[in-house]
C-alpha positions, 0 to 999 in steps of 0.5 A, spaced: 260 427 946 261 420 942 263 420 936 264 416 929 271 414 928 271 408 925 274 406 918 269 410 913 273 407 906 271 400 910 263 403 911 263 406 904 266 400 900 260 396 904 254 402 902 257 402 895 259 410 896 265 413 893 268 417 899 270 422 893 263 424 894 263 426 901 271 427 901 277 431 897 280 424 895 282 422 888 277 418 885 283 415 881 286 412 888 278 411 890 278 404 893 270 404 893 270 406 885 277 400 884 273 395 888 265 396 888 263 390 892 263 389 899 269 388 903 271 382 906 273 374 903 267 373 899 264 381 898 266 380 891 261 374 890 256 376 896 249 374 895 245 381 891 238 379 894 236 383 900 230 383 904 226 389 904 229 390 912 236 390 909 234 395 903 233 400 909 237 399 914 241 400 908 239 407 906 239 410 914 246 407 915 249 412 907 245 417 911 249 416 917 256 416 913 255 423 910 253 427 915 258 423 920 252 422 925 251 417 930 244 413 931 242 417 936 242 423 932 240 420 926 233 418 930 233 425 933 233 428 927 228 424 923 222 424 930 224 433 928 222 432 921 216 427 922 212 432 927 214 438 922 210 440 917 212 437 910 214 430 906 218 427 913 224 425 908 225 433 905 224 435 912 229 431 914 235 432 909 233 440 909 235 440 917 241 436 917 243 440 911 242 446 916 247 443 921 253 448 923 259 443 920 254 440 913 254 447 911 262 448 912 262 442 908 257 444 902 262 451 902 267 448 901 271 451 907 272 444 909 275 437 905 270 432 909 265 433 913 269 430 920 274 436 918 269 441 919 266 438 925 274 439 927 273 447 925 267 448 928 269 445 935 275 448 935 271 454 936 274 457 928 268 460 926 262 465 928 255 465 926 252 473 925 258 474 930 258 470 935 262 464 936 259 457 935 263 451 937 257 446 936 257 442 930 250 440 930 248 448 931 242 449 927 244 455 922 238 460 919 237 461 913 239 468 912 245 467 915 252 469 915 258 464 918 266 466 918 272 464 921 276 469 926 280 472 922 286 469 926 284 462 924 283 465 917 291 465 916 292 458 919 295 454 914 290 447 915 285 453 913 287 456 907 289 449 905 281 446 906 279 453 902 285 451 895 283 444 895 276 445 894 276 450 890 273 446 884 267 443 888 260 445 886 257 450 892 250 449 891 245 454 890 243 455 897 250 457 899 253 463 898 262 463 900 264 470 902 270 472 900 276 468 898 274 462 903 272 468 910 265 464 910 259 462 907 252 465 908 245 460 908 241 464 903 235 459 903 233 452 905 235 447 899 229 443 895 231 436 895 233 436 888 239 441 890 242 436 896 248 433 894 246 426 897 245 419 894 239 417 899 233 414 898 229 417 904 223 414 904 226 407 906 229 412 911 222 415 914 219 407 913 226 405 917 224 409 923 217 409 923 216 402 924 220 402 930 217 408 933 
């Protein structure tokens, strides 16, 4: 499966997304926060007017970075949420937030969202006590997501679980435990996601290329 592997400082520098949003980083050492302009020669004096285009290529590429998604999922995600019923742009951040890897993220059980995909691939954790090993998986509300008990004692866990103890878990994730697993108590409202898009440039992006 492909996967994104590039340079996300690079890309959040560009968005203009501080990576101590989406990642544990220090926002002291946060090189979109010491440097808030473009990388590149002239990214402190690039051009500020863009084209209605650019504002929502924009909006859909900061969608991308934090969830960690390909083109091709992003598209998969949005032509879901636009037969759904429902504001199109809720829809959609309600069924990426239901993936498997964003809410080991939003529990706090992973730094970033690349090392809860790691978690979820390297078959770690269990969905109502079965094991999943696809990020993407989509969790119910309602239900309960663990780690094994033997990878719950690995060290890279433990650690993860210590060093985000102090992040805010929304209203609509429940961690079990000390750091064991999380619980999906509900479907989040809008204002409750922890992300810094606008989605109507979104649904217009794909929209006038459908």
């Amino acid at each position: 499966m492909a996967r994104d592997l590039g340079p996300r400082g690079k890309m959040g520098r560009r968005l203009g997304i501080p990576l101590s949003r989406i990642t544990t980083k220090d926002p002291d050492k946060d090189s979109v926060l010491r440097r808030p302009y473009p990388p590149g020669q002239h990214g402190a004096t690039a051009r500020t007017s863009v084209s209605d285009f650019a504002r929502h290529l924009r909006e859909k590429q900061k969608l991308k970075l934090y969830y960690g998604l390909m083109e091709k999922q992003c598209r998969a995600a949005f032509q879901e949420a636009s037969r759904a019923p429902g504001n199109t742009g809720t829809v959609l951040l309600q069924l990426l937030e239901s993936r498997l890897d964003s809410l080991v993220l939003r529990a706090g059980l992973a730094t970033s969202i690349r090392q809860a995909r790691q978690f979820v691939r390297h078959g770690y954790l269990h969905v109502d006590g079965k094991r999943a090993d696809i990020p993407s998986d989509r969790v119910k509300p309602g239900s309960e997501v663990r780690f094994h008990a033997a990878h719950l004692k690995l060290p890279v866990v433990k650690e993860s679980f210590s060093r985000m103890k102090s992040r805010s878990v929304p209203a609509y994730v429940q961690v079990l435990g000390e750091g064991e697993g999380l619980r999906y108590v509900r479907l989040p409202e809008r204002e409750e996601i922890p992300v810094d898009v606008n989605e109507p440039f979104i649904v217009e992006y794909y929209a006038q290329r459908s």
